[in-house]
FILUM-22853 format. One record per atom (N, C-alpha, C): x, y, z. Coordinates in steps of 0.05 Angstrom, whole numbers, plus 5000, padded with zeros to 4 digits. Example, Ala and Ser with C-alpha at 12.3 -4.5 7.8 and 13.67 -1.06 7.14 Angstrom:
residues 2
526448865156
524649105156
526449345156
525749555142
527349795143
525850015157
END
This chain:
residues 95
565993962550
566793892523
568493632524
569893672543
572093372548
569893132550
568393182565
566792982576
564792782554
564393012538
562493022510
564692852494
566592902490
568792852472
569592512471
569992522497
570492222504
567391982510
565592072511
562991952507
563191872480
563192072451
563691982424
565391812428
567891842433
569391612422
569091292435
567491262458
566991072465
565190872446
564191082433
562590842410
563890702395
566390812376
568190632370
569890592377
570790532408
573590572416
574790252424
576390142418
577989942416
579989812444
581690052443
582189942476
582390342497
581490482477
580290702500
582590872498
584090852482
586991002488
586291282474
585191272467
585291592446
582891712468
580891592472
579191782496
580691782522
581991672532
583791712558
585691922559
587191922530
589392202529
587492402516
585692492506
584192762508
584692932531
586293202530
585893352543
585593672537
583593802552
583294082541
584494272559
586394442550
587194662562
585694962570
585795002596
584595292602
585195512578
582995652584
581795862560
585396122561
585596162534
587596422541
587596502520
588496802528
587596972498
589296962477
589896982450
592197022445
591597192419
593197362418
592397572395
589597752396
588397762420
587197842434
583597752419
584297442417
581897172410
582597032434
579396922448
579296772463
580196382447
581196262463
581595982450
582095792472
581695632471
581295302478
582295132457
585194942469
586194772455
584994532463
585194432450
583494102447
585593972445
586293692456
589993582444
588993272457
591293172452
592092902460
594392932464
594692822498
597292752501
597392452519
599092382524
598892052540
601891822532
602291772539
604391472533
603191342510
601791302500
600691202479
601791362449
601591632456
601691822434
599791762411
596991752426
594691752403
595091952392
595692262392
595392502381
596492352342
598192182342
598792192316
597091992298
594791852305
592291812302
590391962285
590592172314
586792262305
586092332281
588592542265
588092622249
586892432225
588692172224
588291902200
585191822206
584491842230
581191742240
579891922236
579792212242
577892382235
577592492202
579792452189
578892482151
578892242146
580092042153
579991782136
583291802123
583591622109
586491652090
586691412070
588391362062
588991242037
590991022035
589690732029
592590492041
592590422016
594290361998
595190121978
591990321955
591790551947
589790611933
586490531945
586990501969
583790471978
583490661998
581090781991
580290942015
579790882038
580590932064
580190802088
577390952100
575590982114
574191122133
573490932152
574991042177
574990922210
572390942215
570890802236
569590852242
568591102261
571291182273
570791482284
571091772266
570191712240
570991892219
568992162226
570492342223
569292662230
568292732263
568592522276
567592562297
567592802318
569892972310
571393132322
569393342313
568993452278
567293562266
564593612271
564293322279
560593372288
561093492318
561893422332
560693482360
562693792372
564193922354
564994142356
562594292345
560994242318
559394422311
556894352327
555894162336
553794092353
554594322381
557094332387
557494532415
557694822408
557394892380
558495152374
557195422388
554595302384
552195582390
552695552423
552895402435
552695352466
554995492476
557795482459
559595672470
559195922465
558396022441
556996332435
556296372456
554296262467
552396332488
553796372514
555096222521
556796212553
558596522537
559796442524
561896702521
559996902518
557497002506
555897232504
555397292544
554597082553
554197132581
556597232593
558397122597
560997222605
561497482601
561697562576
561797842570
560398122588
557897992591
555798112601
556298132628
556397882635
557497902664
558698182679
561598122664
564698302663
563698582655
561598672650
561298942630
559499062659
END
């Protein structure tokens, strides 16, 4: 998914900083739901970014849309069924 993640942003990426600090944390349960954090961290502090690039936002009454708009959106739901699947296996596995 990291790997996937930072391929998208190479299409519009500028000087690469927001795909370089992408990082995903090992799986842990919490409230007894499996989860995977998705984040940005780095010297750059893209994390206060993504959000303005992935909805778009609003300067002087004009709507802005980045060119990396929703990007996050598409390729989480493009991976959705594929994690079903590994987690359905997993299960199976363990049982």
């Amino acid at each position: 998914m990291q790997k996937e993640m930072q391929t998208a942003f190479n299409d519009w990426a500028d000087t690469g900083a927001s795909r370089d600090e992408i990082v995903i944390n090992k799986p842990r349960t919490i409230e007894g739901v499996k989860r995977i954090k998705l984040g940005w961290q780095g010297s750059k502090g893209r994390w206060r970014l993504i959000h303005l690039n992935e909805f778009g936002y609003t300067k002087m009454g004009r709507k802005i849309t980045p060119a990396g708009i929703g990007t996050l959106r598409r390729i989480v739901k493009e991976k959705e069924q594929a994690y079903q699947k590994i987690v359905a296996e997993e299960l199976k596995r363990h049982l």
